[in-house]
N, C-alpha and C positions, 0 to 999 in steps of 0.2 A: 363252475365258478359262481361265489355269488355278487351279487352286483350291492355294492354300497350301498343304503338309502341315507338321506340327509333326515336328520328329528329336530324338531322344533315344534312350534305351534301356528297353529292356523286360523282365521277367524273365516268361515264359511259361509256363504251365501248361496240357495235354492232357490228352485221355484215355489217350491212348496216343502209338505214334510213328507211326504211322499217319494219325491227327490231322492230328498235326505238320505230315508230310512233306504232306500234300493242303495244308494252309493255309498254308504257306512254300516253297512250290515255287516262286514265283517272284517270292519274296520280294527286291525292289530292295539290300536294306543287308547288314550282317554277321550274320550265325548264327552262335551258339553253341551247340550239341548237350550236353548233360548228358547227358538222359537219365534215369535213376531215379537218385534220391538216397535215401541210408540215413543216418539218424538214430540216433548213442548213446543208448544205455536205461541206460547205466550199467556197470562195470569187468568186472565178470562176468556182461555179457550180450551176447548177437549185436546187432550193430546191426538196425534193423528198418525195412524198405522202406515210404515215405512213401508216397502213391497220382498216379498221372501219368506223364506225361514231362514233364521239366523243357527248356526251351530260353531262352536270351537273346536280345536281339535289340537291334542297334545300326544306326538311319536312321532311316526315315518310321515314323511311329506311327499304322499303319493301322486305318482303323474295322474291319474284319475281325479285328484280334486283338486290340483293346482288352477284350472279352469275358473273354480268356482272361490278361488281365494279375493277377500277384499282387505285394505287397510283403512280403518276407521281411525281418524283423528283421534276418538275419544271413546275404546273400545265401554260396551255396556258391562260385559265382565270379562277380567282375565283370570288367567291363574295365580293360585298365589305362587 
């Protein structure tokens, strides 16, 4: 029997890309690579590096990366 999976999209968060790449190596749907995102602090400031690798992810919404799923207010990219 096979077992349903649910598709949609994912916005992912790692430790690193290291992570990443061991837990999406053979990943069935689409990747999207970020990577570190950096966040304004304001007009005369450096932006400042948020913690992770960022990756999206567009297919099956495997129990293996649900863990690392987050919901960003105001994602940095989505799909079109």
């Amino acid at each position: 029997m096979i077992e349903d999976l649910t598709y949609g999209d994912l916005y992912l968060k790692f430790a690193d890309e290291a992570e990443a790449t061991s837990l999406l190596e053979d990943y069935p749907g689409a990747v999207d690579v970020i990577g570190i995102i950096y966040q304004s602090t304001g007009e005369d400031t450096p932006p400042v590096e948020l913690d992770g690798w960022h990756v999206n992810t567009r297919g099956p919404m495997l129990e293996s990366l649900l863990p690392y799923a987050v919901h960003p207010a105001h994602p940095v990219r989505v799909w079109a």
